[in-house]
C-alpha positions as CSV (number, residue, x, y, z in Angstrom):
1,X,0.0,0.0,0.0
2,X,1.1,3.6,-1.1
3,X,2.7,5.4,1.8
4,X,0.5,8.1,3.1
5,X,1.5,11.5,4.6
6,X,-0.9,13.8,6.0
7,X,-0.1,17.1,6.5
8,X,-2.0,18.9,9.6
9,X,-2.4,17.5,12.6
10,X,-5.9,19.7,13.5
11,X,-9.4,18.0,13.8
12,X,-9.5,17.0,9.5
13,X,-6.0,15.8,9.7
14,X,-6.5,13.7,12.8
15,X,-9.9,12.1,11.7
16,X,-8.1,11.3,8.3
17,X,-5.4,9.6,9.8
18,X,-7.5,8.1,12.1
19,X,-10.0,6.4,9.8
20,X,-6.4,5.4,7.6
21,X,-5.6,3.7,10.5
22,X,-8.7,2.0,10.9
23,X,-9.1,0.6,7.1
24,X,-6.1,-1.0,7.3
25,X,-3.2,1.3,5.7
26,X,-0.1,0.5,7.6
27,X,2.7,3.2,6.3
28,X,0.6,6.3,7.0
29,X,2.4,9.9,8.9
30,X,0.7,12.5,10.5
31,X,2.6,15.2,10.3
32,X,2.7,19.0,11.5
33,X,4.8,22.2,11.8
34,X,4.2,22.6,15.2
35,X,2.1,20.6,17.3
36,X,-1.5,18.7,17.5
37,X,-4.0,21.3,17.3
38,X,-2.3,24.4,17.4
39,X,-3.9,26.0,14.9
40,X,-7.3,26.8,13.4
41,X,-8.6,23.5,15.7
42,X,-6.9,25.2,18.7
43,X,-8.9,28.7,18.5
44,X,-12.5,26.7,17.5
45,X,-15.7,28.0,19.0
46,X,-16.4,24.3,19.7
47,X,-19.9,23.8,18.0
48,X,-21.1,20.8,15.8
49,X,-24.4,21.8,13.7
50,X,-26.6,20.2,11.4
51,X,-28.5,23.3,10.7
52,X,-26.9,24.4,7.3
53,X,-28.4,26.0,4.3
54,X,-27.4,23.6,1.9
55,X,-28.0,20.0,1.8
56,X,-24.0,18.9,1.2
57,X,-22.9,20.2,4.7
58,X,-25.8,19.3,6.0
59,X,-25.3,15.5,5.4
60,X,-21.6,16.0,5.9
61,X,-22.9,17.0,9.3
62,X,-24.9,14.0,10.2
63,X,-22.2,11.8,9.3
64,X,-20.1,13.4,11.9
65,X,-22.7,13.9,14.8
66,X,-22.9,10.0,14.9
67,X,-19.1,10.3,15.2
68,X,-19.3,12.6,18.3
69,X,-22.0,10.6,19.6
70,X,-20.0,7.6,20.1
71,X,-17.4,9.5,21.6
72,X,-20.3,9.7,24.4
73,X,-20.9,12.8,26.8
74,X,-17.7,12.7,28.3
75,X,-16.0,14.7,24.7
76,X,-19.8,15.5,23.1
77,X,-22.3,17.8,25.3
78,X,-25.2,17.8,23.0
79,X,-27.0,20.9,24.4
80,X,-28.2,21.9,21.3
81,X,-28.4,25.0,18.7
82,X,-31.2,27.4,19.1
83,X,-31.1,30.0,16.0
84,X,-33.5,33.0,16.7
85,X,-35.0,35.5,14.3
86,X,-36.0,39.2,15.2
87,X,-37.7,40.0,11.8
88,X,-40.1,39.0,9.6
89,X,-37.1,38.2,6.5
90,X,-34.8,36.2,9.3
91,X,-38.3,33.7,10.5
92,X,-39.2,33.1,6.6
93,X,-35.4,32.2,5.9
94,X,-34.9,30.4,9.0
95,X,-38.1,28.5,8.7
96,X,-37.1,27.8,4.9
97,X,-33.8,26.4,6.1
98,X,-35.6,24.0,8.3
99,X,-37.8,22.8,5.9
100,X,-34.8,21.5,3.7
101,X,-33.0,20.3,7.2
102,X,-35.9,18.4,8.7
103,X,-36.4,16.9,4.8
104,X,-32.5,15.6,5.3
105,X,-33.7,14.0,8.6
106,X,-32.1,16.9,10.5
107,X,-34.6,16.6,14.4
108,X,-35.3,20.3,14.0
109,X,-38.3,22.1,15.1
110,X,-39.8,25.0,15.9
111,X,-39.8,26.1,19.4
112,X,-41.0,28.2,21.9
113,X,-37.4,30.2,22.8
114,X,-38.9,31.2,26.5
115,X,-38.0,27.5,27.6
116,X,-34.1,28.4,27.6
117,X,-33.9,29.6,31.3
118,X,-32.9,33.8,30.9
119,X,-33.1,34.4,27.5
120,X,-34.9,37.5,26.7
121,X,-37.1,36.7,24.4
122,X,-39.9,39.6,23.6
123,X,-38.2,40.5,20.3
124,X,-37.8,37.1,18.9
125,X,-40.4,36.4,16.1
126,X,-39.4,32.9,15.3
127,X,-36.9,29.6,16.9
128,X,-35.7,27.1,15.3
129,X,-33.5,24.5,17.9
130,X,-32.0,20.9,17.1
131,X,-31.2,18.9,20.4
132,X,-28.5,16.7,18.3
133,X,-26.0,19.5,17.7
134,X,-24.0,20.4,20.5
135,X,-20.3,21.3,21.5
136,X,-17.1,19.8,22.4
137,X,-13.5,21.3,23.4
138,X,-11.9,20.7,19.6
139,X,-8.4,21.2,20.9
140,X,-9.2,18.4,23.3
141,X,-11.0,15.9,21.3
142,X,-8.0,16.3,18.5
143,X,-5.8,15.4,20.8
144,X,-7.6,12.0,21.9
145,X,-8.1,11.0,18.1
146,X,-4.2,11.5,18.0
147,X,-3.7,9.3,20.8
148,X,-6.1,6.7,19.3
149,X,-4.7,7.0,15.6
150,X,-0.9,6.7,17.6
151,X,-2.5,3.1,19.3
152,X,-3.0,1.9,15.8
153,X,0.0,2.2,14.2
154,X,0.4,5.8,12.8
155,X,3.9,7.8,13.0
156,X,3.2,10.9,14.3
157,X,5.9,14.0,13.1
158,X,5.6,17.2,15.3
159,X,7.9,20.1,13.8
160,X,7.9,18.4,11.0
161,X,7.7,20.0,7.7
162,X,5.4,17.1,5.6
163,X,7.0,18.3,2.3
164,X,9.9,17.2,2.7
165,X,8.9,14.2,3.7
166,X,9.2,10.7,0.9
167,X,5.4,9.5,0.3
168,X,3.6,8.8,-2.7
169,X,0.2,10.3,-1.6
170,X,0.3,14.1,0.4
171,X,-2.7,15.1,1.5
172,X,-3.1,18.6,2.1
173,X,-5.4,19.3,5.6
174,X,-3.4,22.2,6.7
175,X,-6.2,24.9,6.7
176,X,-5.4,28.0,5.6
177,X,-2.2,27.5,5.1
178,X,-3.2,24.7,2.5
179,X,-1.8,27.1,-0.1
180,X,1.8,26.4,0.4
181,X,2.1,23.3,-1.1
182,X,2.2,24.2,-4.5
183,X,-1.3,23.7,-5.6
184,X,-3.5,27.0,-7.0
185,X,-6.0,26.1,-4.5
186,X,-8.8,29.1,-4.1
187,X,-8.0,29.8,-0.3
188,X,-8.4,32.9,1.6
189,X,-7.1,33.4,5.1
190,X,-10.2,35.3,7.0
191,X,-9.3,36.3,10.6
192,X,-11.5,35.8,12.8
193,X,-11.9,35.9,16.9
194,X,-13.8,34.9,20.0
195,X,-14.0,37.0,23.2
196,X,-14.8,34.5,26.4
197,X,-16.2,36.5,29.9
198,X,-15.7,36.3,33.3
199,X,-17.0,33.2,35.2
200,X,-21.2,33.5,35.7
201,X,-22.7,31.8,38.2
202,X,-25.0,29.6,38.3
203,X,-25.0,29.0,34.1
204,X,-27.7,26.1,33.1
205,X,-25.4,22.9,32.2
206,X,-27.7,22.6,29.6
207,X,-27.4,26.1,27.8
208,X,-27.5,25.8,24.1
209,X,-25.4,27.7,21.4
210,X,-27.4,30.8,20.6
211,X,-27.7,32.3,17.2
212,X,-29.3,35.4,16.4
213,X,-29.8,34.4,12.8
214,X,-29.6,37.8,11.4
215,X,-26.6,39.3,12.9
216,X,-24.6,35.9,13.4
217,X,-24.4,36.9,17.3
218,X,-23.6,33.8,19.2
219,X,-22.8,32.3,22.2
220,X,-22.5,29.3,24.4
221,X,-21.4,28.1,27.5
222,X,-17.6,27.0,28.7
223,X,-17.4,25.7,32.2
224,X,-18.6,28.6,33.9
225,X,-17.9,31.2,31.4
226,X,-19.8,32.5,28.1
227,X,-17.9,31.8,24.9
228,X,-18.8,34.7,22.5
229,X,-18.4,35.1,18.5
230,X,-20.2,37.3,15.6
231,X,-18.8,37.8,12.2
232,X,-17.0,41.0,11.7
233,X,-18.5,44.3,9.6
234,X,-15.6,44.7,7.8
235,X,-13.9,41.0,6.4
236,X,-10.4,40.8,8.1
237,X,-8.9,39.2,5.2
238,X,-4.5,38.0,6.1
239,X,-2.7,36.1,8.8
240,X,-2.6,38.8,11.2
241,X,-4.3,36.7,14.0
242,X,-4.7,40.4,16.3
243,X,-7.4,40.5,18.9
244,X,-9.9,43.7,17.8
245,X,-10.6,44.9,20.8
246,X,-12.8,47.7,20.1
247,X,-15.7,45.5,19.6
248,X,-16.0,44.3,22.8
249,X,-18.6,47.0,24.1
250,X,-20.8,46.1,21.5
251,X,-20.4,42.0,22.2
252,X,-21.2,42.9,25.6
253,X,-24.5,44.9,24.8
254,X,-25.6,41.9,22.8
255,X,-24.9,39.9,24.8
256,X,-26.7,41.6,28.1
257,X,-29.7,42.3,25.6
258,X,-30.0,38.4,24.6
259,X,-28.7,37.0,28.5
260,X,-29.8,39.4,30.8
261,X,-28.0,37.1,33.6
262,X,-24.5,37.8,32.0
263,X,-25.6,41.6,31.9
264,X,-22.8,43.1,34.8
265,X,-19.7,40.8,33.3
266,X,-16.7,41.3,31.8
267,X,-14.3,39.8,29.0
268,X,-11.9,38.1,30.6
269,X,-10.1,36.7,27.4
270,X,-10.1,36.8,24.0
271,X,-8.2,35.4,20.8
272,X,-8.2,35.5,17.0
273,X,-7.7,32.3,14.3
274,X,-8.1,31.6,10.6
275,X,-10.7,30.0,8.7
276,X,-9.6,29.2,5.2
277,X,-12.3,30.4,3.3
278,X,-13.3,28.9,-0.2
279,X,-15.5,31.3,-2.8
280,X,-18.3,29.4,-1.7
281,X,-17.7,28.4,1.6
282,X,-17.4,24.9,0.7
283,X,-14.5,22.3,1.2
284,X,-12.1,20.9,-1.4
285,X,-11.6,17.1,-0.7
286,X,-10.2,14.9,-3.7
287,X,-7.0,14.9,-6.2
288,X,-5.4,17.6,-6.8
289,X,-1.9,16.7,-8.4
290,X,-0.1,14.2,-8.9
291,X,0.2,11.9,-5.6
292,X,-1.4,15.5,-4.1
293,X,-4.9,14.9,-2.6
294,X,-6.7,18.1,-1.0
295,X,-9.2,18.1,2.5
296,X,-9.3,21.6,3.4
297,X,-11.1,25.1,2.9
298,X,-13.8,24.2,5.7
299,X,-14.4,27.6,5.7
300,X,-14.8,27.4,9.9
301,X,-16.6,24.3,10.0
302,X,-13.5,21.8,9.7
303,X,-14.0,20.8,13.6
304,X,-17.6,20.1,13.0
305,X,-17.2,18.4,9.7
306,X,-14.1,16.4,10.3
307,X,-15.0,12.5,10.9
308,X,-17.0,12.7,7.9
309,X,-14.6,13.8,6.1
310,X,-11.8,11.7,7.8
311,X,-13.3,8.8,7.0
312,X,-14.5,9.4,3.4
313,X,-10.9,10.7,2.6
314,X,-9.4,7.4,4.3
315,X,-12.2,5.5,2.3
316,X,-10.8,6.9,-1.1
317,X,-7.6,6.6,-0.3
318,X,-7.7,2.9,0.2
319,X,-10.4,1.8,-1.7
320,X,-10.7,4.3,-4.6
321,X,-14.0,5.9,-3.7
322,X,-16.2,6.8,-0.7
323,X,-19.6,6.0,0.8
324,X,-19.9,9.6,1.0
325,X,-20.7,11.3,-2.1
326,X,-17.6,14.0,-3.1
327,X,-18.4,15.2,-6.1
328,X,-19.6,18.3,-4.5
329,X,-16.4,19.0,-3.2
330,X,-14.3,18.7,-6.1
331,X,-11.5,21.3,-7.0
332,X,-13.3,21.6,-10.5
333,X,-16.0,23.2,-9.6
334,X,-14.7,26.5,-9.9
335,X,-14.1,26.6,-13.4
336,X,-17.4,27.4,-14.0
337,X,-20.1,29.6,-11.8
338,X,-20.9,28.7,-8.2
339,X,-24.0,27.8,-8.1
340,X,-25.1,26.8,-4.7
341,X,-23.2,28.6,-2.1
342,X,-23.4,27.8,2.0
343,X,-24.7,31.1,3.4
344,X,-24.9,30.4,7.1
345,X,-21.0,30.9,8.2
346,X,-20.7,31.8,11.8
């Protein structure tokens, strides 16, 4: 069998390894510039979704909640994702996007937001919540896929640059920085950055992630602490991973408007990472070279969407094609016009 390196060692390139292992393919390296998660995986918010505009990422997603449910409750706290809408335009297109989701087999409903314990709810025209997403700590998770993917026979290479490693197959799962391997691969570094409060007593254990589906406001619970994100009003496209904070006042307000129980806190930390962004905020995942093979441009949702992937990747890899249908995610696609784009990026 071909020797296989795998370059990245966040959540994709763990789960690819992983599921390598796991078919079978015995002269397979994991391999990383610096260490096991300490990049994009590293920074994550944390949430897994099914609740996706189209339906490739949404089956994409189911495939990798079953994942994350085996994993059990210890790694997988499936709280749920409650998306809210303040206007009339956010309930139509939130209640459209269920429609397709609950078609896919996606457990989402409508709901009655007042049962989440301190949300303020009187501006809130319409809920959608899905008690089979949830979150996990990515960093942490990575690292026990690692472990397990060590167990079975992998060679894991910290500080290790995989190019200049001998293989016949490279696959590229380095995230944004997938564009340094020689491949014209339509990447775009977008920075992006979570702010984390004080500790808040008394938080409900079961607190799901909260979207306000027209701003992209969000939040969720960490130990004792709210984990904060919203998407910037200007794009901060680069590596410059620098903390803005100048938007913390206004994260705050939100976030006393939405929780009024988190109303007197504080940010207490706060930290900016990459998502590699693709023109349509889909993945590439197949061939893209010779002995090159490409799993990247998640576009923020590599944690979420990585056991899927890992194992359809490891499936092509050794048998020539996946149970999972790629097609969609095919480099090719961009000769011509993009014609169904994944709108809901957080």
């Amino acid at each position: 069998m071909a020797r296989i390196v795998v370059a990245g060692s966040g959540s994709v390139g763990a789960c690819i390894a992983y599921h390598l292992a796991l078919l079978g393919a015995e002269d397979v390296v994991l391999a990383d510039r610096s260490e096991i998660a300490s990049g994009s995986t590293g920074k994550a918010m944390g949430g897994v979704r099914q609740q996706f505009s189209t339906a490739a990422e949404v089956r994409l997603a189911q495939e990798s909640i079953a994942f994350f449910e085996e994993l059990g409750a210890e790694w997988f706290q499936q709280v749920g994702y409650l998306f809210i809408a303040t206007t009339a335009e956010g309930r139509d297109e939130l209640e459209a996007r269920r429609e397709l989701q609950a078609e896919l087999g996606v457990p989402v409903r409508r709901v009655d937001p007042s049962s989440v314990p301190g949300l303020q709810v009187n501006d809130i025209l319409g809920a959608a919540f899905c008690p089979t997403d949830g979150v996990a700590d990515p960093p942490a998770l990575t690292r026990e896929v690692v472990r397990r993917t060590v167990e079975l026979g992998v060679e894991l290479r910290e500080h290790t640059d995989a190019r200049e490693l001998e293989r016949d197959v490279l696959v590229i799962a380095a995230g944004a920085y997938s564009g340094d391997f020689g491949v014209g691969l339509p990447i775009r570094p977008l920075v992006r950055q979570l702010l984390e409060t004080e500790p808040i007593a008394d938080l409900p254990d079961d607190l799901p992630m909260v979207i306000e589906a027209e701003t992209g406001f969000h939040f969720r619970r960490r130990d004792d602490c709210l984990r904060i994100a919203m998407t910037d009003a200007v794009p901060r496209w680069g590596f410059d991973q620098v903390v803005d904070e100048t938007v913390f006042g206004d994260r705050l307000e939100r976030l006393a408007h939405r929780y009024p129980p988190a109303g007197e806190t504080r940010i207490a930390r706060a930290w900016a990472g990459l998502y590699d962004m693709t023109p349509d905020a889909h993945p590439i995942i197949g061939p893209v070279g010779d002995g090159l093979y490409a799993a990247c441009g998640f576009s923020g949702h590599g944690f979420m969407q990585s056991p899927a992937v890992g194992r359809a990747v490891a499936e092509e890899l050794v048998h020539g094609e996946s149970s999972l249908d790629l097609s969609p995610y095919r480099l090719d696609r961009f000769s011509s016009e993009i014609t169904f784009p994944e709108s809901l990026i957080l």
